[in-house]
Each structure stands twice: as C-alpha cells, then as structure tokens.
C-alpha positions in Angstrom: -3.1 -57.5 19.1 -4.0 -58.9 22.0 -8.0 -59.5 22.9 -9.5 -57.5 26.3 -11.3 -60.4 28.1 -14.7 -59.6 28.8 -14.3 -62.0 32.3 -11.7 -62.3 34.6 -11.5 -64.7 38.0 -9.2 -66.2 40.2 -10.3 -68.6 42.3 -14.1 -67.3 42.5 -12.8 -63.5 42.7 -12.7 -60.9 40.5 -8.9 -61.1 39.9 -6.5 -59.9 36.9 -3.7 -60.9 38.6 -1.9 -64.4 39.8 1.6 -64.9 41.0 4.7 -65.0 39.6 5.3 -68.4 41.6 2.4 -70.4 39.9 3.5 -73.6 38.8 1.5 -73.2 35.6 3.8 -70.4 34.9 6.9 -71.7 35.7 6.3 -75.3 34.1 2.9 -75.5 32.4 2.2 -78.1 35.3 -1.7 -77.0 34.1 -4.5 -78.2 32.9 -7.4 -76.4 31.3 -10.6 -76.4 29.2 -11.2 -73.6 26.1 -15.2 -73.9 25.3 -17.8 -72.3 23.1 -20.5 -70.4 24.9 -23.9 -70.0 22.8 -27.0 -68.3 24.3 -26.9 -69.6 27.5 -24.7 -72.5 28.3 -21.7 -74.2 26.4 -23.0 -77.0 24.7 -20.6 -79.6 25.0 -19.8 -78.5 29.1 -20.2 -82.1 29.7 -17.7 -83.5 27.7 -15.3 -80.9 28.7 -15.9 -81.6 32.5 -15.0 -85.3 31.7 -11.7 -84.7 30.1 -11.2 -81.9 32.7 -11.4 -84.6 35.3 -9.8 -87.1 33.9 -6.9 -84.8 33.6 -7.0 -84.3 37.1 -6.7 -87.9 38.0 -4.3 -89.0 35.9 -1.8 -85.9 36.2 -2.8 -86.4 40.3 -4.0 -82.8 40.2 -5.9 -82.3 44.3 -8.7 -80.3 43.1 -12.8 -80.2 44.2 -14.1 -80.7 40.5 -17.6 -79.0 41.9 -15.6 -75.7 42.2 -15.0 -75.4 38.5 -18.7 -76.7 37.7 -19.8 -73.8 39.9 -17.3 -71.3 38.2 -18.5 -72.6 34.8 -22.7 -71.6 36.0 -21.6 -68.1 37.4 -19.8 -67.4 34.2 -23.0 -68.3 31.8 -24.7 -65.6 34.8 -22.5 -63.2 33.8 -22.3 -63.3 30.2 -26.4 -63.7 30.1 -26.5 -60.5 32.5 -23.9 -58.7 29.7 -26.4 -59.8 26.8 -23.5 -61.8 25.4 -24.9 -64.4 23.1 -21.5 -66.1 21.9 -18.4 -66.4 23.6 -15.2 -68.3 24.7 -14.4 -69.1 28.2 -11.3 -71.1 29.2 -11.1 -72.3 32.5 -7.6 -72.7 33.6 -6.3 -75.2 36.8 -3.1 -74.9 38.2 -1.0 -77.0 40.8 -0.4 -74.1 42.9 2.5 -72.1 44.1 6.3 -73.0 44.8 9.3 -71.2 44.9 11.4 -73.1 42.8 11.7 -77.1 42.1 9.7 -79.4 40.3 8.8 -80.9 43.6 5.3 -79.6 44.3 3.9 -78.9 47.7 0.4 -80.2 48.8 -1.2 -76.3 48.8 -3.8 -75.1 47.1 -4.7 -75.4 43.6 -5.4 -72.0 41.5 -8.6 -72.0 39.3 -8.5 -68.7 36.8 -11.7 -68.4 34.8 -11.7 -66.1 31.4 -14.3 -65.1 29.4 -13.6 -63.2 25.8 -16.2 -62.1 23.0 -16.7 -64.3 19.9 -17.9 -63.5 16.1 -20.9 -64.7 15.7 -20.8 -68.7 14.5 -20.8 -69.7 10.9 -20.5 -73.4 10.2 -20.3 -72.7 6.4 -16.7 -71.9 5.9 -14.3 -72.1 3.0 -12.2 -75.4 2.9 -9.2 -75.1 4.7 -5.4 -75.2 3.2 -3.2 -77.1 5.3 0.3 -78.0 5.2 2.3 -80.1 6.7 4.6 -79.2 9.6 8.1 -79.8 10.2 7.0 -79.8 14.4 6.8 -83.5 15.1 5.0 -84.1 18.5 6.1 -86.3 21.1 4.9 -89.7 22.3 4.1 -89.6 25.8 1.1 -91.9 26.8 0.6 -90.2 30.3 -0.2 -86.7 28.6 -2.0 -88.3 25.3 -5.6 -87.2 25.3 -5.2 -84.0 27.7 -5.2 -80.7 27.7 -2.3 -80.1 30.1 -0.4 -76.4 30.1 2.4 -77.0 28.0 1.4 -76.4 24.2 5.2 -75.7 23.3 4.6 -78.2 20.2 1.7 -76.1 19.4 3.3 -73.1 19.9 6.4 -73.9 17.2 4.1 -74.9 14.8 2.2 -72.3 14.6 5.3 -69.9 14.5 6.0 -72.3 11.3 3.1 -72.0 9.9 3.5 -70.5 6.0 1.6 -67.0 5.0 -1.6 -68.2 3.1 -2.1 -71.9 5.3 -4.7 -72.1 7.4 -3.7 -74.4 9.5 -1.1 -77.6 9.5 -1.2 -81.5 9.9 1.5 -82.5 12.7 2.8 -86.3 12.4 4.2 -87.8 16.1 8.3 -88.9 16.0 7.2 -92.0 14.3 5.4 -90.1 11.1 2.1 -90.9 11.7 -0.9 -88.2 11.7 -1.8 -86.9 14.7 -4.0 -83.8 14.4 -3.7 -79.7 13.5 -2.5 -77.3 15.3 -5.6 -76.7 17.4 -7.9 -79.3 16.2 -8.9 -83.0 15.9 -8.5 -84.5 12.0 -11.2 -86.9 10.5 -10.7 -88.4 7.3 -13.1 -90.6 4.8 -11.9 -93.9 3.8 -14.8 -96.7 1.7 -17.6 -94.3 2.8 -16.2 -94.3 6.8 -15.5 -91.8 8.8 -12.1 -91.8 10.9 -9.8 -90.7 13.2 -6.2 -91.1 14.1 -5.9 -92.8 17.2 -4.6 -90.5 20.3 -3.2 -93.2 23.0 0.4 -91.6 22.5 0.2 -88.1 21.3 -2.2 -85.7 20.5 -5.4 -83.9 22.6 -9.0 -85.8 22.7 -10.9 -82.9 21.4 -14.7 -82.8 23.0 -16.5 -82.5 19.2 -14.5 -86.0 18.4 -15.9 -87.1 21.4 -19.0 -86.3 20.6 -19.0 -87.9 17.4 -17.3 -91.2 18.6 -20.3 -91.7 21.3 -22.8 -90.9 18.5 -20.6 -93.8 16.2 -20.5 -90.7 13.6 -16.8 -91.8 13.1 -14.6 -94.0 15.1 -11.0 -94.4 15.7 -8.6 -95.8 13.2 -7.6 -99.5 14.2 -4.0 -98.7 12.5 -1.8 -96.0 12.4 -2.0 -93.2 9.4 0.4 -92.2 7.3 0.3 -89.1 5.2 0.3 -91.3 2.1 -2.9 -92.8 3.3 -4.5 -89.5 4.2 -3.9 -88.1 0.8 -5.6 -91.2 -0.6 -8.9 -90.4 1.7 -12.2 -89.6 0.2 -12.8 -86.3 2.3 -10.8 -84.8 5.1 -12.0 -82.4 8.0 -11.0 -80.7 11.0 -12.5 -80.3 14.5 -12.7 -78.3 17.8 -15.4 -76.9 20.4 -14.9 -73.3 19.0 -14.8 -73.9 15.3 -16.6 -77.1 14.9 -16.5 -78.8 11.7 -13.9 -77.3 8.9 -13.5 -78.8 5.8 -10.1 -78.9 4.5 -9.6 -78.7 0.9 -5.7 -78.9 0.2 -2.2 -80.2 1.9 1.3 -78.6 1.0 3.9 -80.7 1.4 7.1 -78.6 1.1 9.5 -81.7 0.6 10.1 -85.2 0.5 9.1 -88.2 -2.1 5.0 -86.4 -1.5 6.5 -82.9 -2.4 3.9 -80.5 -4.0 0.1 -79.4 -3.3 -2.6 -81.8 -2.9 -6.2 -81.5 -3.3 -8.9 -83.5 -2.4 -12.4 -82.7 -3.9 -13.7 -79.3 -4.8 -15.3 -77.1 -1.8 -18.5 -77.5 -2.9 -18.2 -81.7 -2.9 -16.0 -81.3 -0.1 -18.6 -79.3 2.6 -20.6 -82.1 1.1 -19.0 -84.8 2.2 -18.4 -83.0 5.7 -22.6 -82.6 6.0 -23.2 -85.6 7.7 -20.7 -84.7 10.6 -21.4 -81.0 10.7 -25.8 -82.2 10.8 -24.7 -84.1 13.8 -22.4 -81.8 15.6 -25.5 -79.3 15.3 -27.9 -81.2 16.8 -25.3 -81.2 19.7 -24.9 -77.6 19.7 -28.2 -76.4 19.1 -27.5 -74.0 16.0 -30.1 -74.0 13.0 -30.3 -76.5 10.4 -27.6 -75.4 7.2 -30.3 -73.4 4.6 -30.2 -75.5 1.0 -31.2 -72.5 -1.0 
C-alpha cells in the first residue's frame, strides 16, 4: 500500500508531477534528505543541511542551498497550519533534465519537497531481530557518507530480508560491518560506545552525528567484523525517524557463525541503550523515558 503524501512541491510549487527526463529518474544522479518533523520544526534540520551540502559539493551538484532552507520553513508552515504534530518530510535534489547520456547539461536543478503523516513517536520499542544479509555493499569513497539517489543495495536487501527480521546487518565486499538497511549500527565494547567507520561505504546518518559531536560514541579506529560484533556488550540501531532501536538478536543463516545470536535480554538491553537514547532526547526535545 502505498502512503498519500500530505505535501507535495516541485521546485516551490504545488506540483505532483516531474518529468520523465529527470536525471534522478533515469540514474539516481540525486541527492536527498528524509527527516522527522515534531511540533514545529525537525530537530536535527541542521545536521541534515550539513550533509545535504556537503553532498552537493562533493557530487558537484549547482544548487542555491538557501532554496531548500526556505522549502524546509514553508513546509513546517504548512504542516503547523494542518495541525500536524509529527511527520516525515524528504526533500529530494536532482541534477536536472537530459534526454539521454550520462553527460549532464549545466540546466537547472529540480528540488521536490514531500511531506507524509507519522505515528506518533515511541522511543520504547521492542529489541530488534536482525539478520545478516547476503547484499554486500560496495566501496566507493566519493559516495561514502551521502545520501545520494541510488539505494539499489538497499533496495536488494530489503527484498531479502526473512519474514519475522526486523531489519539486517550489511557487511561491505571486504566483510566488515557497515550498517542496516536504513540505519546507522552502534555497538558496546569495555563500557564504549562505537561505530563502524563510514570513509568507504555506508550513509552518515544525522542521529550518529549527533552523538559523535556530543563524544556519546565515536568511530571505531579498526575495521569490524561480525565475530567482533557478536562479542559486544550491547548493540543498537539509529536513524532521524526511528531514533535509537535496540537490537536484541542476529541470524546468521550460514557460515562457521551459523545460528541465532543473542545479546542481553530486552529489559538489560534498552538499558544499556539509555544513555544514547537520554542524549538523543535532549536533541529532539521529547519527554524524559517514565521509570514507573
């Protein structure tokens, strides 16, 4: 089933429409942003802007960064003038239009702006079952860190992804851990909080961001194997819309780590996870986690 957005825009108009000739279409030559609105603003907007313009710079992408921070204030407008407390906007950035080629003429960019509605936010979830994909992702150090329009990677593992899994730990071509699906992956190791580092593969999520400017975690000085994640303390997943998931098993279908692994009970488990979730609170505003 597919979701009615509540917000629709293309290039600062009311649009539902964008042509067949977009390069985003034809290649995923894109970029874009997928954030958690929450009252009146999306909390991490900042963060998101950075990577959004770094993306631009590095991927050479001609765009006026002010336009999308002026498409990003009339959409928290909107949704306040809707009485829409929660939602998820994605703001989508384009190279344009060409007939056919990869060569790209020097026209104008195209900047589509969505808005959708969103259940209302719990941070308390149950921990998450995970397995671990066949989908290796690629090493390319130009795209690392971005959230460019081609999610094909993404897309095959999720199409892989077993009946009863929540989600699934994708390794790079070399078998190191990367991330999930849609989400950054922290892991506790002597008391520490880490994360995989993201310089070949992978998307720089805006929550591990977050957590690496607050030195809540940091990023792992060696490369992780799935071995060495299964010997962690805790382990927990991470993304603007979500935030902090705890994860509480890994199914490994074969290989010498065959079977299903657990790591401590939920209970002990959203315990562990406290300190990052307290953090990414204060960041997003929500209330404090109730103890009764």
């Amino acid at each position: 089933m597919t979701q009615a957005a509540l917000i629709c825009r293309v290039n600062g108009r009311d649009q539902q429409q964008i042509s067949l000739f977009d390069r985003g279409f034809q290649f995923g030559d894109s970029i874009f942003e997928t954030a958690r609105f929450y009252i009146d603003r999306c909390p991490f907007w900042p963060l998101h802007l950075k990577r959004f313009s770094q993306a631009c710079e590095r991927l050479a992408f001609h765009f006026d960064v002010t336009k999308l921070q002026a498409e990003y204030q009339y959409l928290c407008q909107l949704l306040q003038a809707q009485g829409q407390r929660e939602a998820i906007v994605k703001f989508q950035l384009s190279r344009g239009e060409s007939l056919r080629g990869y060569a790209h003429p020097d026209g104008e960019a195209n900047l589509v702006a969505l808005a959708f509605s969103a259940t209302p936010f719990d941070q308390v979830v149950a921990a998450k079952k995970l397995e671990l994909s066949p989908i290796s992702l690629a090493r390319q150090p130009l795209l690392a860190g971005l959230k460019h329009g081609n999610r094909i990677e993404q897309v095959l593992a999720r199409q892989k992804l077993s009946s009863g899994c929540d989600d699934a730990i994708l390794l790079d071509s070399e078998q190191h851990v990367i991330e999930a699906i849609s989400s950054n992956l922290f892991y506790k190791q002597d008391g520490h909080w880490l994360t995989p580092d993201l310089s070949f593969s992978g998307v720089a999520g805006v929550v591990r961001a977050y957590l690496l400017e607050r030195a809540a975690l940091r990023v792992s000085s060696s490369p992780l194997t799935v071995e060495q994640l299964l010997q962690s303390e805790a382990v927990c997943l991470a993304n603007s819309v979500q935030g902090i998931q705890a994860v509480g098993s890994l199914m490994i279908a074969s290989g010498p780590l065959q079977g299903l692994h657990k790591w401590q009970g939920q209970d002990e488990n959203v315990t562990a996870n406290e300190s990052l979730s307290q953090i990414y609170r204060e960041g997003f505003t929500l209330p404090a986690r109730s103890s009764e």
